[in-house]
Every structure is written in structure tokens, then in C-alpha cells.
C-alpha positions in Angstrom: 0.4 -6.7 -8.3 -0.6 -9.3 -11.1 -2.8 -11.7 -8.7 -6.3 -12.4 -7.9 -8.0 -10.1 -5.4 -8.8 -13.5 -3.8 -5.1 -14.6 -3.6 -4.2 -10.8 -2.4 -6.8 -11.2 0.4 -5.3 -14.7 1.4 -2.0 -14.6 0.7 -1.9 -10.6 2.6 1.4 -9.1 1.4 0.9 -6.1 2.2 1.9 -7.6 5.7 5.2 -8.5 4.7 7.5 -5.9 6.5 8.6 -2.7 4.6 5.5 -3.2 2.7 4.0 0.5 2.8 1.7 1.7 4.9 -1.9 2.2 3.9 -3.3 5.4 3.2 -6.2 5.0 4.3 -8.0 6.1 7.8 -7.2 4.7 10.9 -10.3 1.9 11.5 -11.1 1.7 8.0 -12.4 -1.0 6.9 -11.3 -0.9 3.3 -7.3 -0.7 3.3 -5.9 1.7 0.4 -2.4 2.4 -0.4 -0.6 4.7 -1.8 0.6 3.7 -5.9 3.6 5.0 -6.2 5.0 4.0 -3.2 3.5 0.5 -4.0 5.1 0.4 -7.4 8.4 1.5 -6.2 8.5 -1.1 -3.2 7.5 -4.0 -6.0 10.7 -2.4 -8.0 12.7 -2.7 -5.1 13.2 0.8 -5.3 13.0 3.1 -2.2 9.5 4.1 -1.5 8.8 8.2 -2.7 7.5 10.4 0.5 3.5 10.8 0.9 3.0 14.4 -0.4 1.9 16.5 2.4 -1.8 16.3 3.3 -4.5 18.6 1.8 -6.6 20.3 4.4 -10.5 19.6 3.3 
């Protein structure tokens, strides 16, 4: 996003709404999201779909 992990920590906007959803597991306590869906929202493009879940 082009700013300091400090500022993205203060600042959150990933809780802006229509900001994507993390990826990452419910409770975690490291938040991840998804890139391209990331990218596209800072485009102002809509948002691709999550491919579908790989069973492990």
C-alpha cells in the first residue's frame, strides 16, 4: 500500500468498509489478505472472487 507497517498498524485501513476481508483463520492473530483482491480494491476496481478452497 506504499506506507510504513507502523502507519498501516495505526492508521488500520483495512477497517475502512469494503476493504476485503482477511484471509486468514478466524482468531488469528496475524491478519493476511488476499493480493489481488487488495490491489483491485486500491484500483477501485471490483474485488476478483477468492478461488475455492484447497482441501489439505
Amino acid at each position: 500500500m506504499g506506507i510504513p507497517m507502523g502507519t498501516f498498524r495505526n492508521k488500520k485501513p483495512y477497517a475502512v468498509e469494503g476493504f476485503p476481508a482477511p484471509v486468514s483463520s478466524d482468531g488469528a492473530r496475524v491478519l493476511l489478505w488476499d493480493g489481488e483482491q487488495t490491489t483491485a480494491y486500491l484500483a477501485g476496481a471490483p474485488a476478483p472472487d477468492l478461488p475455492a478452497q484447497v482441501p489439505r
